[in-house]
C-alpha positions as CSV (number, residue, x, y, z in Angstrom):
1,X,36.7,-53.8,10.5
2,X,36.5,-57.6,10.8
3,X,36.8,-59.6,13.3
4,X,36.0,-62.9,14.9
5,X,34.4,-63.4,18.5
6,X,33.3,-66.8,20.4
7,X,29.7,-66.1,21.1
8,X,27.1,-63.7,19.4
9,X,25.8,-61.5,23.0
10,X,22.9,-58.9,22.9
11,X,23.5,-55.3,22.8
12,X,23.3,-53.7,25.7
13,X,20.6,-50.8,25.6
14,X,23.1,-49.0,27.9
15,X,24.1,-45.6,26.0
16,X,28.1,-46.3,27.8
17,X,31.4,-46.2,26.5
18,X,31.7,-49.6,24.0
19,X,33.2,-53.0,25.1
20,X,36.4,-54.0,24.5
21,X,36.6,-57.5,22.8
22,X,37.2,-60.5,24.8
23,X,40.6,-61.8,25.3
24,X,40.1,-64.9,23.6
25,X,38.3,-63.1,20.6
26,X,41.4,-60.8,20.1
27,X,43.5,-64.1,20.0
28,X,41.1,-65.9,17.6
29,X,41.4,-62.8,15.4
30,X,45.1,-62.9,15.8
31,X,45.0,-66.5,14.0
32,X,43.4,-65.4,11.6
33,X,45.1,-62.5,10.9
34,X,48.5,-65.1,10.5
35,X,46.5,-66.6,7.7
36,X,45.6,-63.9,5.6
37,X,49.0,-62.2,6.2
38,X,50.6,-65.5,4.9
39,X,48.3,-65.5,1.8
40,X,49.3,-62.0,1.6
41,X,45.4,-60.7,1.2
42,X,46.6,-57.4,2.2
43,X,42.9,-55.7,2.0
44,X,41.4,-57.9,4.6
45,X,44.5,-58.4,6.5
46,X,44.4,-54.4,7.2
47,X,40.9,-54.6,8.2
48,X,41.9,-57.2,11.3
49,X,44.7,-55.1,11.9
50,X,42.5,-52.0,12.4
51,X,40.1,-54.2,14.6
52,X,43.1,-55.4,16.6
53,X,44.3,-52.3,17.6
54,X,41.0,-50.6,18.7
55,X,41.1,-53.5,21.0
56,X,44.1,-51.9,23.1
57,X,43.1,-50.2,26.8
58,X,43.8,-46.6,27.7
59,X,47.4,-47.5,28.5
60,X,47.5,-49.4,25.0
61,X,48.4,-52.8,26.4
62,X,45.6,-55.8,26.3
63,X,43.9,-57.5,29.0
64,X,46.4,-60.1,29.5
65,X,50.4,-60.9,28.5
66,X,49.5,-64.1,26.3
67,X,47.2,-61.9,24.0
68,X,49.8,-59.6,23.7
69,X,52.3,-62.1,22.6
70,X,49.7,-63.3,19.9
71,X,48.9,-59.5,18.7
72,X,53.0,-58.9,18.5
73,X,53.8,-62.4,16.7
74,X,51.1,-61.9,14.0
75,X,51.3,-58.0,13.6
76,X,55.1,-59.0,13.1
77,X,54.0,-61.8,10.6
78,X,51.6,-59.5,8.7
79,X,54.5,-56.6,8.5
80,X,56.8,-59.4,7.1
């Protein structure tokens, strides 16, 4: 998986379910994603991908509507 994320945080010693990503990390990782999908590095571009959609809640939506749009737009630009 790869992915980008604002800030590095300390693990939790807490043995519960993992964190989601931030909001603004899944959209930084969307931006990058629309660059390697336009260089067309496949490899790395399915590696964001896979990232991106671990991301999704329960009900396989995001936290907000504006992250969605960015996850749409780029997973579009990548299937391009």
């Amino acid at each position: 998986m790869l992915y980008w994320r604002a800030s590095v945080e300390a693990p939790s010693s807490g043995s519960g379910p993992p964190r989601r990503a931030q909001a603004r990390d899944i959209e930084t990782t969307s931006y990058v994603l629309l660059i390697y999908a336009t260089h067309q590095d496949v490899v790395v571009s399915l590696k964001i991908v896979k990232w991106l959609v671990e991301q999704r809640s329960p009900s396989g939506g995001f936290g907000s509507t504006q992250v969605r749009e960015c996850f749409f737009f780029f997973i579009f630009a990548f299937h391009k």
